[in-house]
C-alpha positions in Angstrom: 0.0 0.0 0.0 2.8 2.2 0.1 4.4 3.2 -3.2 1.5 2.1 -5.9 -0.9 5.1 -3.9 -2.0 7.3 -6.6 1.9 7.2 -8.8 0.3 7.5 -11.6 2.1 4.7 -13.2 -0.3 2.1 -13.5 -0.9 1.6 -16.9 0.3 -1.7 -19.0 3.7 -2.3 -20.1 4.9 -5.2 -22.6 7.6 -7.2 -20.9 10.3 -8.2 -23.0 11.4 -12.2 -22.7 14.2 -11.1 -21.1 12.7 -8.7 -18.2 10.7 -11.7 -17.3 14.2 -13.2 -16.5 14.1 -11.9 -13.0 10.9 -14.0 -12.3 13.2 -16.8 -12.9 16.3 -15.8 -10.6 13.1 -15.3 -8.1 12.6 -19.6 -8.1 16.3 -20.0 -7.9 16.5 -17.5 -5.5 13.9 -19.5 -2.9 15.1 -23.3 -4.2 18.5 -22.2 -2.8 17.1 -21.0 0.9 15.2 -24.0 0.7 18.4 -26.3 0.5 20.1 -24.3 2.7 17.4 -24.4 5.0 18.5 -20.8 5.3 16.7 -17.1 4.4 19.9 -15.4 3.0 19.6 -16.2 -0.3 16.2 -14.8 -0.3 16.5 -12.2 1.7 19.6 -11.0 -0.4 17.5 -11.1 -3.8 14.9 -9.2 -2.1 17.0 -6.3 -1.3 18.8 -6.4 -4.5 15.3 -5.9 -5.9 14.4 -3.2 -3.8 18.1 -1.6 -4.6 17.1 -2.0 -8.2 13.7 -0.7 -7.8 14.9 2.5 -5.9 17.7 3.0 -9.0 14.8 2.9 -11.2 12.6 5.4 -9.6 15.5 7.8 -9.2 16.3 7.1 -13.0 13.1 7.6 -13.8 12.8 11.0 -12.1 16.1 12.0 -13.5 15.5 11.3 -17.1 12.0 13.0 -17.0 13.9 16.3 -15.7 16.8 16.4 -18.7 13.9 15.5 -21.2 12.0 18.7 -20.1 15.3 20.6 -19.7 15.9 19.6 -23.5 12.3 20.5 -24.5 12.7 23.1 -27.0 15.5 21.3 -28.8 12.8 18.5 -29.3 10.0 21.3 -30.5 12.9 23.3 -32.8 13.5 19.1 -34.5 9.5 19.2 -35.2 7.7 17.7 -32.2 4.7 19.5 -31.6 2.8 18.0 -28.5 3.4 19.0 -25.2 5.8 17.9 -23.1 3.6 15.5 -20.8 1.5 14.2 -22.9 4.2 12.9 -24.9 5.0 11.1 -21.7 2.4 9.9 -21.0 1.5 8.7 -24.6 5.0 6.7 -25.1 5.8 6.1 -21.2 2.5 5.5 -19.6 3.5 8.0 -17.4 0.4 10.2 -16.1 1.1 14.3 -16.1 0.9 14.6 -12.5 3.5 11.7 -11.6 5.6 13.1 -14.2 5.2 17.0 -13.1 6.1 15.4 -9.5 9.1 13.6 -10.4 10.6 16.6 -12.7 10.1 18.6 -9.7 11.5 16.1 -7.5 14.7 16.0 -9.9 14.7 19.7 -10.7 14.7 20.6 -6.3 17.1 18.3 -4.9 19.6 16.7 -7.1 19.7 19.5 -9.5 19.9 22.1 -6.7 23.1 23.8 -6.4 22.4 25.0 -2.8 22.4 21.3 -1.3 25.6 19.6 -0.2 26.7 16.3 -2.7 27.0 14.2 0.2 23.5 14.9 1.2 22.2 14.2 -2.1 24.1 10.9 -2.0 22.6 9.9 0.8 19.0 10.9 -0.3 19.5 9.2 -2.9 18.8 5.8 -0.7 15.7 7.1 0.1 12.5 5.8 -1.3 10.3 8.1 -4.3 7.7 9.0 -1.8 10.1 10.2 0.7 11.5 12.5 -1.6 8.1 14.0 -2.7 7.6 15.3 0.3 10.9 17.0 0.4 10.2 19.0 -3.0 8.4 22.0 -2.1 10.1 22.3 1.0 14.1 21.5 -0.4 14.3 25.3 -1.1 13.3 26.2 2.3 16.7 27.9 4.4 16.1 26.0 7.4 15.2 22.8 6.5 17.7 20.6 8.8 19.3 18.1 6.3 21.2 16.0 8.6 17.9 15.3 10.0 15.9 14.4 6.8 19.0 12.0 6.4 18.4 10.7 9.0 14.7 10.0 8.4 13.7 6.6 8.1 10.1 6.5 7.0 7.5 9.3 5.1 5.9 10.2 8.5 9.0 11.4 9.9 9.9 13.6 7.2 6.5 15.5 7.0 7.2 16.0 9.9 10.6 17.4 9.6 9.2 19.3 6.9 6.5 20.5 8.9 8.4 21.9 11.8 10.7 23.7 8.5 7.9 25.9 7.4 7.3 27.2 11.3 4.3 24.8 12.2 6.0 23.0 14.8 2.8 24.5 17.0 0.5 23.6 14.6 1.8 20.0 15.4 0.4 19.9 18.6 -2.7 21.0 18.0 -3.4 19.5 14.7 -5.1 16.1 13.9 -3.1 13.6 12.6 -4.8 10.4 10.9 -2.7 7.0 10.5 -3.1 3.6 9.3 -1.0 0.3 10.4 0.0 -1.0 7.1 0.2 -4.1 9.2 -3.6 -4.7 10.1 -4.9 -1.8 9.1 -6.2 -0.1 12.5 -6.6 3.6 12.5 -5.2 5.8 15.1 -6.3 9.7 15.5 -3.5 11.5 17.7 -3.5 15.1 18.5 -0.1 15.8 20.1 0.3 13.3 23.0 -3.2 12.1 23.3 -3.4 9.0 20.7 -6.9 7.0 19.8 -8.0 4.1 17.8 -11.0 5.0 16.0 -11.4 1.5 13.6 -9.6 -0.3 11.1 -9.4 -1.4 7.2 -9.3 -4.7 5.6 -5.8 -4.5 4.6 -5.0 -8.3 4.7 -7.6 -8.3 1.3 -5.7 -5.0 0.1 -4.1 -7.6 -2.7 -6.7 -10.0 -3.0 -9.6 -7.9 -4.3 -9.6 -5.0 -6.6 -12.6 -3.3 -5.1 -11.2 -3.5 -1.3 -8.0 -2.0 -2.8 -9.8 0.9 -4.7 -11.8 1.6 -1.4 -8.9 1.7 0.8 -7.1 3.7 -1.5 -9.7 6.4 -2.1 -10.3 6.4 1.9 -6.6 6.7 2.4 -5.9 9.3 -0.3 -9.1 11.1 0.4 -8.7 11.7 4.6 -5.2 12.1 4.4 -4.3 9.0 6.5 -0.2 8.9 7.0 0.8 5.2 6.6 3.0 3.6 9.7 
C-alpha cells in the first residue's frame, strides 16, 4: 500500500522475454534457501530488488527532468505536442506523476544549494520520501542532517513541517494514521493518541474493489501510513 498510492504509473507495459528473466532468478533464489534451509539467499534477492527498484525510480525522475530541460530542442527538431502528454503517450507515465518527479529531480539533485553528500545519501531514500521534500528543499532551514536521517515518510512531513514554522500547529493539529500491518486507524492530537477503527488490509491484494476503497479512503482523509 505504500508506493503504488495514486503514482500514476499504472498503466500496461509489454515485458520483454528477457525482463521476465528476474521472475526466474526469483525460483532460484527460494530453491537455494530451501536447500540451505537458510533465508539469505532470499533475503539477499529481495534487497537487490528493492536496490534495483529504488535506482529505477531515481532514474526515472532524473530522465523526466533532462527531457523537459531539453524540451525546446525536441520542438525546434519538429515535435509539436506538449511535453507530458508525450510522456504519458510513449511512457504510460500520467502528467501529474511526471510534473512530481521533474520537480523532485529539478529541487534536490539539481539544486546547487544542497551539499553532494546529502544528495548521496537521499539518494537511498525511497520516491515517496522524496516528494515530500520537494516543495520544502528550497526552504533555508530545512535541517538536512535530520531528513538524512529520516527513516520513513511520517517522519519527514514532519521534519518538513516543523521547517515551514508549524511545529505549534503539530500539537494542536489532527493527525490520521493507518497500520500497514492490520490496518487499525489511530487519530493523535499531540500526546493524546486513539483508535478509532480499522481497514481490511490483509484483502488489500486479494480484491480490486477493497483495494480501490482503501485507497480512495486513504488518499481522500489524508491518513499517513505507519
Amino acid at each position: 500500500m505504500s508506493e503504488p498510492l495514486g503514482n500514476g504509473i499504472d498503466t500496461a507495459v509489454r515485458l520483454r522475454p528477457s525482463d521476465k528473466d528476474v521472475l526466474n532468478m526469483v525460483d532460484a533464489a527460494i530453491e537455494a534457501a530451501v536447500a540451505q534451509g537458510d533465508l539469505t539467499p532470499a533475503m539477499t534477492f529481495g534487497r537487490a530488488l528493492r536496490r534495483q527498484m529504488q535506482a529505477s525510480g531515481l532514474a526515472l525522475a532524473k530522465l523526466l527532468y533532462r527531457l523537459q530541460e531539453k524540451w525546446e530542442l525536441f520542438q525546434a527538431a519538429g515535435i509539436d505536442d506538449e511535453f507530458v502528454d508525450v510522456i504519458y503517450a510513449e511512457m504510460g507515465v500520467a502528467a501529474g506523476t511526471t510534473n512530481k518527479y521533474v520537480a523532485l529531480w529539478s529541487s534536490i539533485f539539481a539544486n546547487p544549494q544542497i551539499p553532494d553528500s546529502i544528495k548521496d545519501a537521499l539518494e537511498d531514500k525511497p520516491i515517496r520520501s522524496l516528494i515530500l521534500l520537494t516543495a520544502a528543499a528550497r526552504e533555508e532551514n530545512l535541517d538536512w542532517d535530520k531528513v538524512v536521517d529520516a527513516t520513513t515518510p511520517h517522519e519527514i512531513r514532519e521534519i518538513v513541517r516543523e521547517a515551514r514554522g508549524q511545529q505549534t500547529s503539530s500539537h494542536s493539529a489532527l493527525v490520521l494514521e493507518i497500520n500497514v500491518r492490520n490496518g487499525i486507524l489511530t487519530a493523535r492530537r499531540g500526546d493524546t493518541q486513539v483508535n478509532f477503527g480499522a481497514l481490511t488490509v490483509k484483502d488489500y491484494n486479494k480484491n480490486d474493489l477493497i483495494k480501490a476503497a482503501i485507497d480512495r479512503v486513504v488518499s481522500s482523509a489524508g491518513i499517513l501510513e505507519k
